[in-house]
MOPAC internal coordinates of N, CA, C and O (Angstrom, degrees):
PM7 1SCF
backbone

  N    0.0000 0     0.00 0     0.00 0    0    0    0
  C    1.4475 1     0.00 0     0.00 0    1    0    0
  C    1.5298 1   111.22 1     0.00 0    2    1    0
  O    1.2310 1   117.19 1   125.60 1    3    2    1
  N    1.1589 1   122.94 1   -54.40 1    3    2    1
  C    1.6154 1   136.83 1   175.44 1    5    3    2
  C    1.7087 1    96.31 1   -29.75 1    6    5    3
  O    1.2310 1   120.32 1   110.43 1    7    6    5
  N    1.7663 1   116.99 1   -69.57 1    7    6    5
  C    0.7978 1   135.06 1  -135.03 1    9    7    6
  C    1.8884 1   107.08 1   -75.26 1   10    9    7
  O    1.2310 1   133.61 1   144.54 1   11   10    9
  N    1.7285 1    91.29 1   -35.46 1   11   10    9
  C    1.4989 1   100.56 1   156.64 1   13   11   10
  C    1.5609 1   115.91 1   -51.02 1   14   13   11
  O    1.2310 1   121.98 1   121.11 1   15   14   13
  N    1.1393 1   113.81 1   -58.89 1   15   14   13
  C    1.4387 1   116.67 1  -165.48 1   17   15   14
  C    1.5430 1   106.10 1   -58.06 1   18   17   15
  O    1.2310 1   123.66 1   130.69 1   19   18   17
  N    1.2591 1   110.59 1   -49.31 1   19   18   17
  C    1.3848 1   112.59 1  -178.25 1   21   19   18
  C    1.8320 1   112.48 1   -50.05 1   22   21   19
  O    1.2310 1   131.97 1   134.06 1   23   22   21
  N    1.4772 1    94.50 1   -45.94 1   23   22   21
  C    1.7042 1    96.61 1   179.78 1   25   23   22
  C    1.6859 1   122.55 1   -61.64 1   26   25   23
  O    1.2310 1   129.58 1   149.64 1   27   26   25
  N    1.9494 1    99.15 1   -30.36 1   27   26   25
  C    1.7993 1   100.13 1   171.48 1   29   27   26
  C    1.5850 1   101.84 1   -69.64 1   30   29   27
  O    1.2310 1   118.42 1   131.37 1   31   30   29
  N    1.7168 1   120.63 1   -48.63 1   31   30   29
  C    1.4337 1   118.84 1  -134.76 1   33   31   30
  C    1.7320 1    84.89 1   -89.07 1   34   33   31
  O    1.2310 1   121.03 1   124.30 1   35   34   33
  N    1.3109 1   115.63 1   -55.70 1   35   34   33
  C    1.3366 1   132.74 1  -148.82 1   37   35   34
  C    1.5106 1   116.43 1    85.90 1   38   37   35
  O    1.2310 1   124.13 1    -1.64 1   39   38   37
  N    1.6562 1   109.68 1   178.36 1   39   38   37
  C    1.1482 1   123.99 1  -173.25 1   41   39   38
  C    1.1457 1   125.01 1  -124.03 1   42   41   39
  O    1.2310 1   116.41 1   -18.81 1   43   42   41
  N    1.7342 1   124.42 1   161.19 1   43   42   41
  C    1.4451 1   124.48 1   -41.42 1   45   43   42
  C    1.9665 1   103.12 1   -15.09 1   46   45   43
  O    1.2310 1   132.81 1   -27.05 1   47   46   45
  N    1.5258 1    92.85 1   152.95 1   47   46   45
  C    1.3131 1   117.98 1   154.16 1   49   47   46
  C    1.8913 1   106.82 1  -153.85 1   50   49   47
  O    1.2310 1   120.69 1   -27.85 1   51   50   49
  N    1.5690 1   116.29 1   152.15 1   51   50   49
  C    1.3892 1   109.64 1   134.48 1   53   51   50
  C    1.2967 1   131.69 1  -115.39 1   54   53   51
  O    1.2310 1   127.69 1   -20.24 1   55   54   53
  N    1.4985 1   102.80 1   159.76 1   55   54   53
  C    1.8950 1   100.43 1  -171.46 1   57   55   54
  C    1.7157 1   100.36 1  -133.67 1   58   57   55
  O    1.2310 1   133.37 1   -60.62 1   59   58   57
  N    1.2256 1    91.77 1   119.38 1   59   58   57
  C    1.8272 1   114.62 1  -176.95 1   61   59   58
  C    1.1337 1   122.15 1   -91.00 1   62   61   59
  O    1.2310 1    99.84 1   -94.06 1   63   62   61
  N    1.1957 1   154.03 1    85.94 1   63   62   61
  C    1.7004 1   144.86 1   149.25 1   65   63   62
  C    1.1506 1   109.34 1   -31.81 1   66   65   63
  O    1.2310 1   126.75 1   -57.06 1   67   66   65
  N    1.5011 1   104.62 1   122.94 1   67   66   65
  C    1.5274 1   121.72 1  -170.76 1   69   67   66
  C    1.4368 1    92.34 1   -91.55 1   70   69   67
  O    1.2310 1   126.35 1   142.55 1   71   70   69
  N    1.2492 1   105.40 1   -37.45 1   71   70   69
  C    1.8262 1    98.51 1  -166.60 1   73   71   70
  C    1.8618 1   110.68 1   -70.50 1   74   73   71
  O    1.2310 1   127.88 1   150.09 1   75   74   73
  N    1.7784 1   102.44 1   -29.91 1   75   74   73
  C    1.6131 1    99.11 1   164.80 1   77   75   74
  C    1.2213 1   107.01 1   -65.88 1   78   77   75
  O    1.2310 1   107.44 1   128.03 1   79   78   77
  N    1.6343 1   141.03 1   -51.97 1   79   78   77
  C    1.2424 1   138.13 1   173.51 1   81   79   78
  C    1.8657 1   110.96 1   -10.02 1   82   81   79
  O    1.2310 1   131.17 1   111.97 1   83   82   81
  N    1.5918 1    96.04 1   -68.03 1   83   82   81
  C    1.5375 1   120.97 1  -150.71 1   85   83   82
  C    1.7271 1    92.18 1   -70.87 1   86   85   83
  O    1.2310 1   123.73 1   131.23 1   87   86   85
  N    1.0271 1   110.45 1   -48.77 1   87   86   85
  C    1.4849 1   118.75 1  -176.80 1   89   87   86
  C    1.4538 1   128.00 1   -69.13 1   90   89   87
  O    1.2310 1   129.88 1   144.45 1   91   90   89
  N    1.4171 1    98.56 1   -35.55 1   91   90   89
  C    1.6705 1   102.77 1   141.59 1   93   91   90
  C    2.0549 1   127.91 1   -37.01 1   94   93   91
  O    1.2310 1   146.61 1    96.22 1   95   94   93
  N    1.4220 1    65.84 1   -83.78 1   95   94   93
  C    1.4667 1    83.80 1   172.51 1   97   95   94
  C    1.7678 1   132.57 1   -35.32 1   98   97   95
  O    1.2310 1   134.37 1   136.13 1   99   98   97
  N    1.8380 1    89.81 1   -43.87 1   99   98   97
  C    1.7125 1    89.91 1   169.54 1  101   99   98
  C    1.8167 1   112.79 1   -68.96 1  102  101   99
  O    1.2310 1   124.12 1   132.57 1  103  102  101
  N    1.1836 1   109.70 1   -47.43 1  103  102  101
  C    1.3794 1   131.45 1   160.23 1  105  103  102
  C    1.8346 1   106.48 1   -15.24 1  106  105  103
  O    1.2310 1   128.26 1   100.26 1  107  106  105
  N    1.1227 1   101.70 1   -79.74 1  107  106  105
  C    1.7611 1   113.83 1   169.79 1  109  107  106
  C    1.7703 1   104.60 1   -36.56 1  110  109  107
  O    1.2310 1   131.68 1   101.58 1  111  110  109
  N    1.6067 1    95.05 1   -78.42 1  111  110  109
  C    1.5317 1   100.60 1   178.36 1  113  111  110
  C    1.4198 1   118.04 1   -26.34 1  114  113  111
  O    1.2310 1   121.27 1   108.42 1  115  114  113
  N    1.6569 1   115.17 1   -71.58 1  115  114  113
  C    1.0712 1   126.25 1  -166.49 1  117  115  114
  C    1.7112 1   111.52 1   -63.29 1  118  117  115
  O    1.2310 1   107.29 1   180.00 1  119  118  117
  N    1.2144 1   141.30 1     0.00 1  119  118  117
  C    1.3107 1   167.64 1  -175.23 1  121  119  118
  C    1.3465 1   106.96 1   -79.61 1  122  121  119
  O    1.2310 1   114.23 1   128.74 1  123  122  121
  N    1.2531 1   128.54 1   -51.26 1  123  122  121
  C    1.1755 1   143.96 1  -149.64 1  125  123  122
  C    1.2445 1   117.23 1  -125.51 1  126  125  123
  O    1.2310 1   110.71 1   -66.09 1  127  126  125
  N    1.2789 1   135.08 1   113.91 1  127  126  125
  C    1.3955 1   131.82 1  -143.52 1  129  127  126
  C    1.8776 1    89.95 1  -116.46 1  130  129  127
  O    1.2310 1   107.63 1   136.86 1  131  130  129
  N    1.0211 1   140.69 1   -43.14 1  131  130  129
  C    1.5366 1   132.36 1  -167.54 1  133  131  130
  C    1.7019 1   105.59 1   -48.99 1  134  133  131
  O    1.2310 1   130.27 1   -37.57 1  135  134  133
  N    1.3691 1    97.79 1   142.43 1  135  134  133
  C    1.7405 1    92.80 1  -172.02 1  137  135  134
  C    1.3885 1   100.85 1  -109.27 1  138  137  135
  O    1.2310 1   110.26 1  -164.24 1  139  138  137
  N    1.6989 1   135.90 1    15.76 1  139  138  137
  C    1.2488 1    99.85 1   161.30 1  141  139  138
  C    1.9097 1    99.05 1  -126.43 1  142  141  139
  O    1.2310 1   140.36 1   -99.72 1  143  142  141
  N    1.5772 1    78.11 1    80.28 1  143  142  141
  C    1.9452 1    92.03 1   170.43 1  145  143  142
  C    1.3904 1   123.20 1  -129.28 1  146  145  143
  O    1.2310 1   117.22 1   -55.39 1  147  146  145
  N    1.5993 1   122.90 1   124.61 1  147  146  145
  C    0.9105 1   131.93 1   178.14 1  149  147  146
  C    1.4329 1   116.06 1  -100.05 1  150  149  147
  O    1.2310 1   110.97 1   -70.18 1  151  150  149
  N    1.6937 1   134.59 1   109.82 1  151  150  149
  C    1.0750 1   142.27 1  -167.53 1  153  151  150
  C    1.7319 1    87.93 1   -95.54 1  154  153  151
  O    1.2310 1   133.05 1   -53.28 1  155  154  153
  N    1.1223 1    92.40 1   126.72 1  155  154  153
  C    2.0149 1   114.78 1   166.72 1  157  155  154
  C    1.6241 1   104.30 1  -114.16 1  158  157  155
  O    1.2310 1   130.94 1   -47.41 1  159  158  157
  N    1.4991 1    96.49 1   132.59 1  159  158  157
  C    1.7502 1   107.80 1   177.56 1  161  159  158
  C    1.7149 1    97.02 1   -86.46 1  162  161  159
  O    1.2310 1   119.40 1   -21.04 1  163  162  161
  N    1.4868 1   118.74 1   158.96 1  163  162  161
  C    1.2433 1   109.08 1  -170.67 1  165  163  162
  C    1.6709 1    99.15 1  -109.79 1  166  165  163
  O    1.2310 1   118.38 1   -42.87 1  167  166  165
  N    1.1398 1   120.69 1   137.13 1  167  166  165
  C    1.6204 1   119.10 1  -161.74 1  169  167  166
  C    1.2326 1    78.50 1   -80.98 1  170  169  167
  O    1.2310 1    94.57 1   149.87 1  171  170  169
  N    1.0697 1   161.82 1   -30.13 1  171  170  169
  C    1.4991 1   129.44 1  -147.46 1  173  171  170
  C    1.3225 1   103.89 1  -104.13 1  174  173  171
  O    1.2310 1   109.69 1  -171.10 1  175  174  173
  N    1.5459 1   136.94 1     8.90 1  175  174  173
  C    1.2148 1   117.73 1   145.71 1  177  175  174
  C    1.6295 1   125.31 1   -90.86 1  178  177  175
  O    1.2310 1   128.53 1  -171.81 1  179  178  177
  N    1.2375 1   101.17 1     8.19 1  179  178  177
  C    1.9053 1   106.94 1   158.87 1  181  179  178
  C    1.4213 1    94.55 1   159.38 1  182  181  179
  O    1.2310 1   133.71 1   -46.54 1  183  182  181
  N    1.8362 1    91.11 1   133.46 1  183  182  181
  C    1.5406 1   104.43 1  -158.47 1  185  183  182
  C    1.9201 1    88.38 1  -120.06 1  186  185  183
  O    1.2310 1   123.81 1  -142.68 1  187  186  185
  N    1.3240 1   110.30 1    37.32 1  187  186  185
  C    1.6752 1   113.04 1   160.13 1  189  187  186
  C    1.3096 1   115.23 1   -62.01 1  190  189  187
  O    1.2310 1   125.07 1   -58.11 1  191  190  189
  N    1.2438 1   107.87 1   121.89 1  191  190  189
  C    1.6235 1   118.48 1  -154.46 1  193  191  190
  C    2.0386 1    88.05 1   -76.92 1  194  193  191
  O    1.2310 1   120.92 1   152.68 1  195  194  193
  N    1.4779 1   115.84 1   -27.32 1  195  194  193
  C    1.6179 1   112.55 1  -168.86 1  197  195  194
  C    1.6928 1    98.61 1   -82.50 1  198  197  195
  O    1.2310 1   121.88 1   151.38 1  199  198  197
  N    1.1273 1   114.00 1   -28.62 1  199  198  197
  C    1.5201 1   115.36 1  -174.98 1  201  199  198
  C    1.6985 1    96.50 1   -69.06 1  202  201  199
  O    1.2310 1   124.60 1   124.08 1  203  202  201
  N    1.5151 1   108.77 1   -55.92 1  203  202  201
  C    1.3209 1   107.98 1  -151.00 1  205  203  202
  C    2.0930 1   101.24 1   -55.97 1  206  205  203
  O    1.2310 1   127.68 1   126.35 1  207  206  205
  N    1.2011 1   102.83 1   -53.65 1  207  206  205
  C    1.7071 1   105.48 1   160.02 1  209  207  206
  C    0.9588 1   115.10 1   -29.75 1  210  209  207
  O    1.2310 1   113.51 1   128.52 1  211  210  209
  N    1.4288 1   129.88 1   -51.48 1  211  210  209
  C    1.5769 1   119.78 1  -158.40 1  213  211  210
  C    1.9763 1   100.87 1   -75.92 1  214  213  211
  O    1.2310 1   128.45 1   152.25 1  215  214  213
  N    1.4747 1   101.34 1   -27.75 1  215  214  213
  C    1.4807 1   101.98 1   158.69 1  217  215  214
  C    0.9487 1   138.94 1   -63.52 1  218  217  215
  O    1.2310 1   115.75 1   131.19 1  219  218  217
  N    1.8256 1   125.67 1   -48.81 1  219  218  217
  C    0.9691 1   122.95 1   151.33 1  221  219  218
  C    1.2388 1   131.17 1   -21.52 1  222  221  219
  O    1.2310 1   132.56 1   106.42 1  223  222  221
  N    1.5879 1    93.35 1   -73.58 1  223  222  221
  C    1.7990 1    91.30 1   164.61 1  225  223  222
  C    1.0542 1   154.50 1   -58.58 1  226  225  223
  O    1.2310 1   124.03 1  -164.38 1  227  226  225
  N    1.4157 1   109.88 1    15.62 1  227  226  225
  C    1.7454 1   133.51 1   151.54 1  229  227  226
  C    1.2494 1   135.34 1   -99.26 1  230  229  227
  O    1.2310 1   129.77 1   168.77 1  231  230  229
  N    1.5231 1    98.78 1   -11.23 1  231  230  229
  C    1.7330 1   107.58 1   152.23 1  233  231  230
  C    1.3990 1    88.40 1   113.24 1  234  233  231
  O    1.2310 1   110.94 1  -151.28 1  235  234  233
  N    1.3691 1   134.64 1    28.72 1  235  234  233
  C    1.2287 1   130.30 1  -169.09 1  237  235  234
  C    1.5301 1    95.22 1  -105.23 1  238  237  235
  O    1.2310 1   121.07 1   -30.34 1  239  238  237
  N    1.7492 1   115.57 1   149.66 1  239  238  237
  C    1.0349 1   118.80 1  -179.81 1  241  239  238
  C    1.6052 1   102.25 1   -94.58 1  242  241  239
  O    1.2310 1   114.89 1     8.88 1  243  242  241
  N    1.7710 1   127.30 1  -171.12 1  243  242  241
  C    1.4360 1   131.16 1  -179.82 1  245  243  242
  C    0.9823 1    94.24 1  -134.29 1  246  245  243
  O    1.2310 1   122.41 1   -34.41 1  247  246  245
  N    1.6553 1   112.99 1   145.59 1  247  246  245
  C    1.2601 1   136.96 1   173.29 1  249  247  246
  C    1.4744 1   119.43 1  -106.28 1  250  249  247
  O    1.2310 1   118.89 1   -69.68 1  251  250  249
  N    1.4448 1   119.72 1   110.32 1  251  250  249
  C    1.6988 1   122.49 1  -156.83 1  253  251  250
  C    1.5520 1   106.15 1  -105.44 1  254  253  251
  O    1.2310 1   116.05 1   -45.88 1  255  254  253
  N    0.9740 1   125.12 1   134.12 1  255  254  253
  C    1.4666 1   124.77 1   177.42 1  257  255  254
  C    1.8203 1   111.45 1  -111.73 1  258  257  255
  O    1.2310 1   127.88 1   151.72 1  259  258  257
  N    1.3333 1   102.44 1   -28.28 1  259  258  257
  C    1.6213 1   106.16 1   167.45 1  261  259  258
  C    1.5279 1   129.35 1  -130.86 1  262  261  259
  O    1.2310 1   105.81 1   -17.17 1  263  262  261
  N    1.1257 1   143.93 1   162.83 1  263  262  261
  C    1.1856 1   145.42 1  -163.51 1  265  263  262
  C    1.8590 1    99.80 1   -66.89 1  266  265  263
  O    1.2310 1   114.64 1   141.54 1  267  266  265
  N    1.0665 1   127.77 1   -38.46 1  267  266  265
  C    1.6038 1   124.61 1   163.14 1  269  267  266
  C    1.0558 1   120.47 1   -89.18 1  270  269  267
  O    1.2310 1   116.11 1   171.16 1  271  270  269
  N    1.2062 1   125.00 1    -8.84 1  271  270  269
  C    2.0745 1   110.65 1   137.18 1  273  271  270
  C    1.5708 1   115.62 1   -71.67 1  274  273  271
  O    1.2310 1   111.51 1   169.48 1  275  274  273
  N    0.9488 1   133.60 1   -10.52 1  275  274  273
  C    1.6033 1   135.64 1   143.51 1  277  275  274
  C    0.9078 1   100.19 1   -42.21 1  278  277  275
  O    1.2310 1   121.91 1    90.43 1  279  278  277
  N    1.5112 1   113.96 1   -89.57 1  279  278  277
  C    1.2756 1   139.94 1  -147.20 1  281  279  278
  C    1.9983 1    95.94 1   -41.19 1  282  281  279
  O    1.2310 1   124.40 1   125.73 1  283  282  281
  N    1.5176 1   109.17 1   -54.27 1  283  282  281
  C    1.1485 1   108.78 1  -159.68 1  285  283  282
  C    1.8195 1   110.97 1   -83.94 1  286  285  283
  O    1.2310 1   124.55 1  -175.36 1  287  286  285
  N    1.2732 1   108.88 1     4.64 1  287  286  285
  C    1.4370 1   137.79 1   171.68 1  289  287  286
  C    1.5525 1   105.05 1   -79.85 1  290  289  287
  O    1.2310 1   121.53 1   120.13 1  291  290  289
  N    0.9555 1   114.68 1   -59.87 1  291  290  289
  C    1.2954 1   108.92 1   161.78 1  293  291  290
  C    1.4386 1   128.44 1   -66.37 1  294  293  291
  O    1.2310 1   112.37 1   103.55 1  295  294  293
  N    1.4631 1   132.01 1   -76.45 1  295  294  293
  C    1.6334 1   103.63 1   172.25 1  297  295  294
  C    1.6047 1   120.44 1   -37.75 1  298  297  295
  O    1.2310 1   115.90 1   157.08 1  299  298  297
  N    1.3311 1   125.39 1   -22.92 1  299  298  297
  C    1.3147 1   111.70 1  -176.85 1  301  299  298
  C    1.4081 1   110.50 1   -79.88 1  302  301  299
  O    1.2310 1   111.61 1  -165.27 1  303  302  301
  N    1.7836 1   133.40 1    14.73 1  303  302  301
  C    1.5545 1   153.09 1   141.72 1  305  303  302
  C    2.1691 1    95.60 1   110.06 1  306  305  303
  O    1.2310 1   122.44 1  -162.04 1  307  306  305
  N    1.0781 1   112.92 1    17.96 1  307  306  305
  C    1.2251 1   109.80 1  -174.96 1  309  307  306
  C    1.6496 1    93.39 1   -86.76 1  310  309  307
  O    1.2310 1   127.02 1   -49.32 1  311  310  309
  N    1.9831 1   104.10 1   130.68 1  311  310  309
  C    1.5672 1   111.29 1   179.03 1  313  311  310
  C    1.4347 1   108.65 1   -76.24 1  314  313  311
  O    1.2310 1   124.23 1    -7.18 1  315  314  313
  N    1.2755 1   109.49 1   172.82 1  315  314  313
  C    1.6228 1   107.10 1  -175.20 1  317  315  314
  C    1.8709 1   115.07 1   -59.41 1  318  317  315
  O    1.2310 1   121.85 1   135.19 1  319  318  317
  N    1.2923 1   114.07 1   -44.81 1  319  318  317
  C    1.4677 1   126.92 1  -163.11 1  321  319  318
  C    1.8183 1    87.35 1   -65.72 1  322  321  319
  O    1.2310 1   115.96 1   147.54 1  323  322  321
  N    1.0899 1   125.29 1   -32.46 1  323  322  321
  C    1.5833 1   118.01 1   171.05 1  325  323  322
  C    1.2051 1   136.16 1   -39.95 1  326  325  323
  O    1.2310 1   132.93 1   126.76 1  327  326  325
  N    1.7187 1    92.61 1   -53.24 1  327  326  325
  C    1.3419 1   122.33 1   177.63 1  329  327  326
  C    1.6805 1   137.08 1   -68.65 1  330  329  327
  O    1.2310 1   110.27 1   -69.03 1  331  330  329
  N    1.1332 1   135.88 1   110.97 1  331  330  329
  C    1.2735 1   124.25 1  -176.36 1  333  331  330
  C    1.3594 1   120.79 1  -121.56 1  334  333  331
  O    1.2310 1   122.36 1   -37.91 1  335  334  333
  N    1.3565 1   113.08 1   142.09 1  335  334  333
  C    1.6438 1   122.37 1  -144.01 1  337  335  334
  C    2.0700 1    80.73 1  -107.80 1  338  337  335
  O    1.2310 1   126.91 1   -27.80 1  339  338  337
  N    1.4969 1   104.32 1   152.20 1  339  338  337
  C    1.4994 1    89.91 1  -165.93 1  341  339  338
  C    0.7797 1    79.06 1  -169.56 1  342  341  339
  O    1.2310 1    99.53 1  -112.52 1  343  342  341
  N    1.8908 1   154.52 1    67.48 1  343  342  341
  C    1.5704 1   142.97 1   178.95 1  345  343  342
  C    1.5373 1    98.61 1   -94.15 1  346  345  343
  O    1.2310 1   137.66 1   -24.65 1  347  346  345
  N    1.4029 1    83.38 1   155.35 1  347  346  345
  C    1.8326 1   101.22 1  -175.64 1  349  347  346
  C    1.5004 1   112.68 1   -58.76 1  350  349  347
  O    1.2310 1   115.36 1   138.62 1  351  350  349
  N    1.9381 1   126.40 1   -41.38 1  351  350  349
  C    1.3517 1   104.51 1  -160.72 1  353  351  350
  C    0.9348 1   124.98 1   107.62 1  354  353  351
  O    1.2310 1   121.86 1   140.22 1  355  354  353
  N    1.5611 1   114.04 1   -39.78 1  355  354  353
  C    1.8074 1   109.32 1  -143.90 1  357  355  354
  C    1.3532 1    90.87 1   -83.00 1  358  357  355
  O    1.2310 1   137.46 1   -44.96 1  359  358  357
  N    1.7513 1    83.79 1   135.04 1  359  358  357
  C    2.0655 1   117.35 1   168.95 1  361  359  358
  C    1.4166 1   110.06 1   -44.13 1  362  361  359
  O    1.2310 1   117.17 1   -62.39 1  363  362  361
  N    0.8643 1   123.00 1   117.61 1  363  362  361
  C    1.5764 1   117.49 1   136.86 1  365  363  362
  C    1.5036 1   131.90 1   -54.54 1  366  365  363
  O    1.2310 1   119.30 1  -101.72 1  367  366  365
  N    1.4125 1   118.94 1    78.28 1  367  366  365
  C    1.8046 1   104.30 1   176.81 1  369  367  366
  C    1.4969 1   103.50 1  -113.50 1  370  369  367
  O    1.2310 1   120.10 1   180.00 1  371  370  369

């Protein structure tokens, strides 16, 4: 099966389980008992616009570090109050 995929997709490829995704995620949720918590995924460990949806659609908020992780926060259908802008800062000296 792999070897098919490799022959449609080619190589490098990665291949994600959405359903481990989701099950993760409840996993986290269900972990944590305080009810006024908002868990944000951090785009900059993978800014897959199909992954980031499948997050969305668990009620998870996004964590943006630059003005095009916005940008890509939004086409991926996440509303603004979701979204949180959180850039590093760091000085230039």
């Amino acid at each position: 099966m792999l070897a098919e995929i490799i022959n449609q997709y080619h190589s490098p490829l990665y291949i994600y389980s959405e359903s481990t995704i989701i099950a993760n995620i409840n996993r986290l949720k269900q972990s944590i008992s305080y009810s006024r918590i908002m868990f944000c995924y951090a785009m900059k460990a993978n800014s897959n616009i199909s992954i980031l949806k499948t997050i969305r659609d668990q009620q998870i908020g996004i964590d943006c570090v630059s003005q095009g992780e916005i940008l890509t926060a939004l086409k991926a259908g996440f509303e603004t109050p979701n979204i949180r802008f959180t850039p590093t800062f760091a000085s230039q000296s």
